[in-house]
C-alpha positions in Angstrom: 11.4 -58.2 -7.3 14.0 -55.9 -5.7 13.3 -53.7 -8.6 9.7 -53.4 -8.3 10.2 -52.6 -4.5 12.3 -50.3 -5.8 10.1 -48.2 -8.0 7.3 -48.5 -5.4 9.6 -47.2 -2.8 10.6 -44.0 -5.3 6.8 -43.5 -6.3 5.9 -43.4 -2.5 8.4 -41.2 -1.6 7.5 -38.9 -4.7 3.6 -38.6 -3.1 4.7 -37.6 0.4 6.9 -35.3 -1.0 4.0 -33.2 -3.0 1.8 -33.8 0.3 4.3 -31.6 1.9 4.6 -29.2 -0.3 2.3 -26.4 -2.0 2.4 -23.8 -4.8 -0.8 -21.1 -5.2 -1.0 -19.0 -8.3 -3.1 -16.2 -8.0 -4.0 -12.5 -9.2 -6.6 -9.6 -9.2 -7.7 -8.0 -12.2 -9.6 -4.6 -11.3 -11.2 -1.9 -13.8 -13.3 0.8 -15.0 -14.5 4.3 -16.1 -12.8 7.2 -14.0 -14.5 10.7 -14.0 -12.2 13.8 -12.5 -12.7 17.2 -12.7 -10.4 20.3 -11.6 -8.0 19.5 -13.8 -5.2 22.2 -14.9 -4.8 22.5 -18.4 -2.2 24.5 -20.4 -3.9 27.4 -20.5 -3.9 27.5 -16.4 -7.8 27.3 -16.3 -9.6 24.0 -14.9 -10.6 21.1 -17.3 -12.2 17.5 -16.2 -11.7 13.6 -17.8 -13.4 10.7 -18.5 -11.0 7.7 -18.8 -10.9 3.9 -18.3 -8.7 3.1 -15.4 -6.9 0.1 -13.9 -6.1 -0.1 -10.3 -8.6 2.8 -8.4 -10.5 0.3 -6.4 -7.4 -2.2 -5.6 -4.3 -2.8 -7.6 -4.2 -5.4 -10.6 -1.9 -8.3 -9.8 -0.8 -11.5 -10.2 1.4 -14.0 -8.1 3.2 -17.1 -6.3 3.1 -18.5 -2.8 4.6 -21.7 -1.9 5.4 -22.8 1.3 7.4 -26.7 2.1 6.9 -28.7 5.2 10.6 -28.8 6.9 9.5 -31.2 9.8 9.1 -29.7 13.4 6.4 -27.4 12.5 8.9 -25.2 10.4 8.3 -24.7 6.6 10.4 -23.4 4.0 7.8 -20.1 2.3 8.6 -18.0 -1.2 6.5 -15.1 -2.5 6.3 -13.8 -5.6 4.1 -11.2 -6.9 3.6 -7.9 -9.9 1.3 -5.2 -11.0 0.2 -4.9 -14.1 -2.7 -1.8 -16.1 -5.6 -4.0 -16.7 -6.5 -1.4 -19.4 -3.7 -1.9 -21.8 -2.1 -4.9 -20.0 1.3 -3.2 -19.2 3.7 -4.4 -16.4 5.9 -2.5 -14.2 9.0 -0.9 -15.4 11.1 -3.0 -17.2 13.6 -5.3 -15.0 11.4 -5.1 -12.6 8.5 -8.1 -13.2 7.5 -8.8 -9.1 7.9 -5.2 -7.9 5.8 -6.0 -5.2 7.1 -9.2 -3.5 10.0 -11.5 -4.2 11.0 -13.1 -0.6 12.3 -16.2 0.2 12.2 -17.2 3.7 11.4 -19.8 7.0 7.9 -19.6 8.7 7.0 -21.5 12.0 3.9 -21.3 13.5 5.8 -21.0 17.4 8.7 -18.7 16.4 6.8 -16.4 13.9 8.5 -16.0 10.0 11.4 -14.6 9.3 11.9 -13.4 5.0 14.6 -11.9 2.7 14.5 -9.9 -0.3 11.6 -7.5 -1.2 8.5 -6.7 0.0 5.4 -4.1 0.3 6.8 -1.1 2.7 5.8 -1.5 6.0 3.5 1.6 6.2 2.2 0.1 3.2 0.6 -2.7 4.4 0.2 -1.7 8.1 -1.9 1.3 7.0 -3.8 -0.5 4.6 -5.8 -2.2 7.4 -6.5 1.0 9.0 -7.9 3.0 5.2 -11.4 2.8 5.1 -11.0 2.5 1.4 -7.8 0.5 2.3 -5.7 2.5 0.6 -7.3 3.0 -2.9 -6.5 5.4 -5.7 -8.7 8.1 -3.4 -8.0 7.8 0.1 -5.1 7.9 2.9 -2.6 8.0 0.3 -3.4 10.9 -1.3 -2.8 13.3 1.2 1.0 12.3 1.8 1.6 12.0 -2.4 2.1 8.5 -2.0 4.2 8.1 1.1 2.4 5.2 2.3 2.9 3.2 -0.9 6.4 2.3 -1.1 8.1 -1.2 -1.6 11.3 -1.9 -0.1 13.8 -3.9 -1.5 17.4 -5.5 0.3 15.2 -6.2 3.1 14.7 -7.8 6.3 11.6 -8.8 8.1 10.2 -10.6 11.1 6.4 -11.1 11.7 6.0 -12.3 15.4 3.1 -15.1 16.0 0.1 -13.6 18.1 0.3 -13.6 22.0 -2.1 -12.2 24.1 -3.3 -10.9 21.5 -0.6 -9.3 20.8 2.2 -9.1 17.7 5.0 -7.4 16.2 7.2 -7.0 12.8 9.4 -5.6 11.7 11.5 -4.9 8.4 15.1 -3.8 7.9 16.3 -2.6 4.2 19.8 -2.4 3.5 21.1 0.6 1.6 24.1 -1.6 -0.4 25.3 1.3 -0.7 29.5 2.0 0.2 27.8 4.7 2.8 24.9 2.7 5.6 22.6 5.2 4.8 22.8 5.1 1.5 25.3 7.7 -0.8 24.0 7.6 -4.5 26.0 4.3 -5.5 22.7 2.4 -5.1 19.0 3.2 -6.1 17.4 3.0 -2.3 18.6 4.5 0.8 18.5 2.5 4.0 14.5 2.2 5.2 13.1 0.5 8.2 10.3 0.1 10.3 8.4 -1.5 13.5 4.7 -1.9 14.0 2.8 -3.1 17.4 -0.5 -4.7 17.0 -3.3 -5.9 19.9 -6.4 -7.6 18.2 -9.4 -8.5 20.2 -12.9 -9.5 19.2 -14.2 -5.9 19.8 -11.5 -3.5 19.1 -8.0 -3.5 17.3 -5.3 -1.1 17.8 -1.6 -0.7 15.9 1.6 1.7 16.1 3.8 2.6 13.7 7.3 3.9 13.3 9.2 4.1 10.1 11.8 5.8 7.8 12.9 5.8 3.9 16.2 7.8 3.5 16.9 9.7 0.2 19.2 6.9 -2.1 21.5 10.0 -2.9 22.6 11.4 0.4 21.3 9.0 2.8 19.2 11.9 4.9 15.7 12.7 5.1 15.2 15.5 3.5 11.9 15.2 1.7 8.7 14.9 3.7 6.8 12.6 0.6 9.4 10.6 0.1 12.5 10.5 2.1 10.9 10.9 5.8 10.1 9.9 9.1 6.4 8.7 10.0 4.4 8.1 13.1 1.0 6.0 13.5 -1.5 5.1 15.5 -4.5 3.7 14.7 -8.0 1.9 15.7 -10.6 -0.7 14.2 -13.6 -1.3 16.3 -16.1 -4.2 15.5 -19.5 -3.4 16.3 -21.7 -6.0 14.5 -22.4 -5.0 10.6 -20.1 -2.0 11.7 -16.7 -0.9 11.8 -15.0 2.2 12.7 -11.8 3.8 12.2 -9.8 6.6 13.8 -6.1 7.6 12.5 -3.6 10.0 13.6 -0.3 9.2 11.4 2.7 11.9 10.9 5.4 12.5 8.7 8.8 14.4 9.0 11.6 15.5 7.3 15.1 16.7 8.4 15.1 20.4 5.8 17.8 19.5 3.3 17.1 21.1 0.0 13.9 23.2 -0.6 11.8 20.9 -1.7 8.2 20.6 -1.5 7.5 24.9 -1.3 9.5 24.3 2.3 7.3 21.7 3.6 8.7 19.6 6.0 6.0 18.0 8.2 2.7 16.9 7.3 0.1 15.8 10.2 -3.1 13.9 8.8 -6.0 12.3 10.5 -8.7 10.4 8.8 -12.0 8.4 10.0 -14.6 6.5 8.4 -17.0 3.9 8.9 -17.8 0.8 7.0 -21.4 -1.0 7.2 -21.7 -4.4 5.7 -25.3 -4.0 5.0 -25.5 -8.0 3.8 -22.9 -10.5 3.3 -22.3 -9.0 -0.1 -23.0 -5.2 -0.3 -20.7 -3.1 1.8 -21.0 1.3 1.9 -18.1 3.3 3.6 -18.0 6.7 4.5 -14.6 8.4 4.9 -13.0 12.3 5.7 -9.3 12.5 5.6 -7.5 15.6 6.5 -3.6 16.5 6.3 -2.0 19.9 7.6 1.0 20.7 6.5 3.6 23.5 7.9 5.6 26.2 6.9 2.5 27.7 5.2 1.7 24.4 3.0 -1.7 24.6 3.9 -4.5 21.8 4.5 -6.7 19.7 2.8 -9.8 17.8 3.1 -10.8 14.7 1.1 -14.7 13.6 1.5 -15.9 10.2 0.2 -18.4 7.7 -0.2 -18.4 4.4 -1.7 -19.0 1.1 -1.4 -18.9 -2.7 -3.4 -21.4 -4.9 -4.2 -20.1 -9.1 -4.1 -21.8 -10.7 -7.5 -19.6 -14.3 -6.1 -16.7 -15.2 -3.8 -14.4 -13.8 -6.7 -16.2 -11.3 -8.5 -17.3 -7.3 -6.8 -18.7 -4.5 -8.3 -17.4 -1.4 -6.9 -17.5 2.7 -6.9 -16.5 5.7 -5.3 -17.5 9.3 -5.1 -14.8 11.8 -3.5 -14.0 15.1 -3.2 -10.6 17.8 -2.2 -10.9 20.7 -0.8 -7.4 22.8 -0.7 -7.0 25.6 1.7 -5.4 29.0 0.1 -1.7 27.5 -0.6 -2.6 23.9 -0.9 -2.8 21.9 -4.1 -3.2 17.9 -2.9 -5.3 16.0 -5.6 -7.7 13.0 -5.0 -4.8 10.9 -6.3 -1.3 10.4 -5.0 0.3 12.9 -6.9 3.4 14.1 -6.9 4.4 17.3 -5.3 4.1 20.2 -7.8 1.8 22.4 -9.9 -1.0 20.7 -12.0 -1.2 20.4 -15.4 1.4 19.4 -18.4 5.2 18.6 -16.9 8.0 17.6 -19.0 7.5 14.3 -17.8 3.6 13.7 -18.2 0.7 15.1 -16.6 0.3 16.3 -13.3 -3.6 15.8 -11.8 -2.6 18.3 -9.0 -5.7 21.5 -9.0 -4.5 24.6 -8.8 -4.0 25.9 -5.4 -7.0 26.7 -3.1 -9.4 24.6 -5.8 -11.2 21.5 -5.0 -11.4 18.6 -7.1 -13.9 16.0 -7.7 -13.9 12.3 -9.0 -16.5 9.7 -9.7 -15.4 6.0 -10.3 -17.0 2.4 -10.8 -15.4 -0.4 -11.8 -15.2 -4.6 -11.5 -12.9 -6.4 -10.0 -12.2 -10.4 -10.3 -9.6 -12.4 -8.1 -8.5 -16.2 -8.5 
């Protein structure tokens, strides 16, 4: 008897247990055919590309969340998640499978969530919201080479719960380097960052601060990569509408000459999105980034928009276009700094300076 109340005892305990607890597996799988034109080729005359393409609409990727009940509205969270190329099914670089998010952490729904380890950069996800294409392949991105697409890793973050209408968070990455700003003994220099959000039915508005320090010296001294950045931005709701308005800035301390001397960069973008029915969405968008010491300016026009076939499954496509001033060479994509065209390392899909360059995309994309 005292062994059957035993097992009963063990069995119940076992059920509460799994109540409490709770594991999601998830992903996004996202491609399709990619037209660009304005390519450089070796010959230093323009060519254009058709090509299948993973990732221009959102990136492919799959993932963990789990979260366990701790008692007094506190729970134990974890978050895992990697990219992969739908195209040819390749992962990140190789000792690096969750290169988006691995954080372990505490979560409460009165004290806000604290995490550790590493995450999306802050001025990744806190611009995305802002990005009328939020933040695809052809959009805010582009314009800065990529400096709003960053990860951080050694880090440190707090997300605030909503008051007022109001929130905060914040993320801290250490350096683990022998110097705190980093020295070359690690791979990343110190980065961190703050963002202030109000959210209302009608309007929302955010500021952003952050930094990423160059790994070998600890400074920033490279304005797409190893820089200071400013942002402010606003949604506003108006029925089957939404707007957006963005002023975001980056700077850099000199250091080498990198970048043809560039060292600040001021972009603005704004857009609107009209959900047309609950499953066909078109956006409009014109980004524009200034940079100094003669680096010129650039404008990116675009149009686009995504088509829901289920809860799970969109259609999607995009039609964009650069225009370079005299001295400027910023592609559609978030390409490195540089001229266009066959590098020792690859292929650069910069234009030559003062060309334009135009892309055409449309794709599928499927979550679970």
């Amino acid at each position: 008897m005292k062994k059957a109340m035993l097992a009963a005892a063990l069995m119940s305990a076992g059920v509460a247990a799994h109540a409490q607890s709770s594991v999601t597996l998830y992903g996004r799988l996202d491609a399709g055919i990619e037209y660009m034109s304005g390519l450089v080729n070796a010959n230093g005359g323009s060519s254009s590309r058709w090509r299948a393409e993973s990732g221009d609409w959102g990136t492919s990727l799959w993932g963990m969340k789990g979260a366990e009940d701790l008692g007094g509205g506190t729970k134990a969270v974890f978050h895992l998640e990697g990219s992969f190329n739908t195209v040819n099914g390749n992962g990140p670089a190789p000792g690096s499978i969750f290169n988006r998010w691995a954080t372990v952490g505490l979560s409460n729904d009165q004290y806000g969530t604290l995490l550790l380890g590493r995450e999306l950069f802050i001025s990744n996800s806190g611009v995305w919201d802002f990005d009328p294409f939020g933040q695809t392949s052809w959009s805010s991105a582009s314009l800065v080479r990529g400096r709003n697409w960053p990860a951080s890793s050694n880090n440190i973050s707090y997300q605030s719960p909503t008051v007022a209408g109001f929130d905060v968070y914040g993320q801290y990455s250490l350096s683990n380097a022998t110097s705190w700003n980093g020295n070359g003994t690690t791979t990343t220099g110190r980065q961190d960052g703050i963002q202030i959000t109000y959210t209302n039915p009608l309007f929302q508005v955010r500021g952003l601060y952050d930094e990423i320090r160059d790994p070998a010296n600890g400074k920033l001294d490279d304005v797409f990569n190893y820089s200071r950045e400013y942002f402010a931005g606003v949604n506003v709701f108006l029925g089957q509408f939404k707007l957006q308005a963005v002023y975001q800035a980056s700077h850099a301390n000199g250091g080498p000459a990198v970048n043809g001397g560039i060292t600040s960069t001021q972009q603005e973008w704004g857009g609107v999105t009209w959900q047309a029915t609950p499953a066909a969405a078109l956006i409009a968008a014109v980004y524009h980034v200034n940079a100094n010491n003669g680096g010129g300016n650039a404008n990116i026009y675009s149009i686009g928009g995504s088509y829901n076939l289920s809860k799970r499954t969109l259609l999607d496509f995009q039609v964009a276009t650069v225009r370079n001033s005299k001295n400027a060479n910023f592609g559609l994509e978030a390409n490195a700094a540089g001229a266009g065209g066959p590098t020792s390392t690859g292929y650069n899909d910069n234009p030559a300076p003062g060309h334009s360059q135009t892309g055409v995309y449309a794709g599928i994309q499927h979550s679970f």
